[in-house]
C-alpha positions as CSV (number, residue, x, y, z in Angstrom):
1,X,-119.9,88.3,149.8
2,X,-117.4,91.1,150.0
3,X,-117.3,93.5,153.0
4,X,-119.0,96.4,151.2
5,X,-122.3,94.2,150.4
6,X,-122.0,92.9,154.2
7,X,-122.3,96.6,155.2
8,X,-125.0,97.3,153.1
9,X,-127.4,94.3,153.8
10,X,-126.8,95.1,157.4
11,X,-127.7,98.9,156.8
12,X,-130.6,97.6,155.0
13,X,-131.9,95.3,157.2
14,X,-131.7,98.1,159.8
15,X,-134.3,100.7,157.8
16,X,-136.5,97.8,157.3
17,X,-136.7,96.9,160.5
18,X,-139.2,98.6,163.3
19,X,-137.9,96.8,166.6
20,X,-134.4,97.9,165.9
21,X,-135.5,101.7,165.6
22,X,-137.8,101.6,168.6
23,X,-134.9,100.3,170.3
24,X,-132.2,101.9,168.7
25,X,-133.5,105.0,167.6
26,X,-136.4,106.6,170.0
27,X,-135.0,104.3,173.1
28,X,-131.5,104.2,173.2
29,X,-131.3,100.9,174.2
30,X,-128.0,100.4,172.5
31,X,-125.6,102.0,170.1
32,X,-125.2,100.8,166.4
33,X,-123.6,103.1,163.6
34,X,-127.2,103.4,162.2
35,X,-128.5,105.2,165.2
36,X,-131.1,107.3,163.5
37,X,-132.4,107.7,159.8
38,X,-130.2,110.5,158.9
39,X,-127.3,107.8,159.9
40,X,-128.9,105.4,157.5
41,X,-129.0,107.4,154.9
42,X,-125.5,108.7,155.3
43,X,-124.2,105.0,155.8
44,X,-125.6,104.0,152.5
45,X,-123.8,107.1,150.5
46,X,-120.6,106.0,152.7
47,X,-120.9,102.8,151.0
48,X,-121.8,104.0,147.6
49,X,-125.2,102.2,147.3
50,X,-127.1,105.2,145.4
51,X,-124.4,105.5,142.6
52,X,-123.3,102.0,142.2
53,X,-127.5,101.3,141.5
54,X,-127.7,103.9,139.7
55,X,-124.6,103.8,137.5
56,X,-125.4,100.2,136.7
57,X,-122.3,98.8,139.0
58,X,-124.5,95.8,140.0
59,X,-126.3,93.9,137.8
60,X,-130.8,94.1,138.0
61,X,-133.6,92.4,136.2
62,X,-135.6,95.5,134.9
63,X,-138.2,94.5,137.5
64,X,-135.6,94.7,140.3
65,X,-134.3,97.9,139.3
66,X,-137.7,99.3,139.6
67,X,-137.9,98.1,142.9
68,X,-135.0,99.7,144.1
69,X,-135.3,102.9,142.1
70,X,-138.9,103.0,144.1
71,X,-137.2,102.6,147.2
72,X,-134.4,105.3,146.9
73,X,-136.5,107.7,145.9
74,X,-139.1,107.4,148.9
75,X,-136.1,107.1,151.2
76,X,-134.4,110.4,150.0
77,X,-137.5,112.2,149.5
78,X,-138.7,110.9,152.8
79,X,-138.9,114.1,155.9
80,X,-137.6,112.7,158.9
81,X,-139.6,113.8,161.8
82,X,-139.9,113.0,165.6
83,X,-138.8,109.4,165.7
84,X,-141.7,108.3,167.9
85,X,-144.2,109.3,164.9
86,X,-142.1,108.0,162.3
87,X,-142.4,104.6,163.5
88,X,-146.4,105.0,163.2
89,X,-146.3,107.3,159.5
90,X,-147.6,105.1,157.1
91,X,-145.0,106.1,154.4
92,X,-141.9,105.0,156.4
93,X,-143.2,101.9,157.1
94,X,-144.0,101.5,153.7
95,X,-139.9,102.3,153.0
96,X,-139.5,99.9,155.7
97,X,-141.6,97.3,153.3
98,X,-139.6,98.2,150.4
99,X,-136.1,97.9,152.4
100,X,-136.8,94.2,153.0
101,X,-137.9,94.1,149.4
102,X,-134.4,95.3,148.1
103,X,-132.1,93.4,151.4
104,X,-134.0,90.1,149.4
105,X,-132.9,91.2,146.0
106,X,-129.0,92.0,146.9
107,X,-128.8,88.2,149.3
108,X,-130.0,86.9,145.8
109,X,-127.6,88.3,143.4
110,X,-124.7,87.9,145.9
């Protein structure tokens, strides 16, 4: 798996993942390059994830695509709010269901 993929996954696995933003995000507990959602976000554009799905770069089953199609477009049409309510709003954690969704589609074409 090449570095960018690596970077990716690990972004990933970091919007799916609740304890890592209570900790990271609302608490502080520790600093990581995805320190908030905005970061997230930002770190997947770094990394070219929208336009490389989009523009075909990697390779989908029409059933996978959809999948991650769904899940950019909740994630960039998603309102970031206070952190602490985030974690509780029932449409992040439904992008948060969706990231794990897509972080088991990319370790599967890799």
């Amino acid at each position: 798996m090449k570095n960018k993929e690596k970077n990716v996954i690990d972004i990933l696995e970091k919007i799916a993942d609740l304890k890592f933003q209570k900790g990271v995000w609302l608490e502080g507990k520790y600093w990581d390059r995805v320190s908030s959602f905005e970061e997230g976000v930002n770190s997947l554009e770094d990394y070219d994830f929208f336009s490389d799905t989009k523009q075909g770069s990697i390779k989908f089953s029409e059933v996978e695509k959809q999948k991650i199609d769904g899940f950019i477009a909740n994630l960039l049409e998603y309102e970031e709010q206070d952190v602490e309510k985030m974690l509780r709003d029932s449409v992040w954690i439904k992008i948060t269901e969706e990231a794990r969704e897509v972080v088991k589609i990319l370790k599967n074409i890799r």
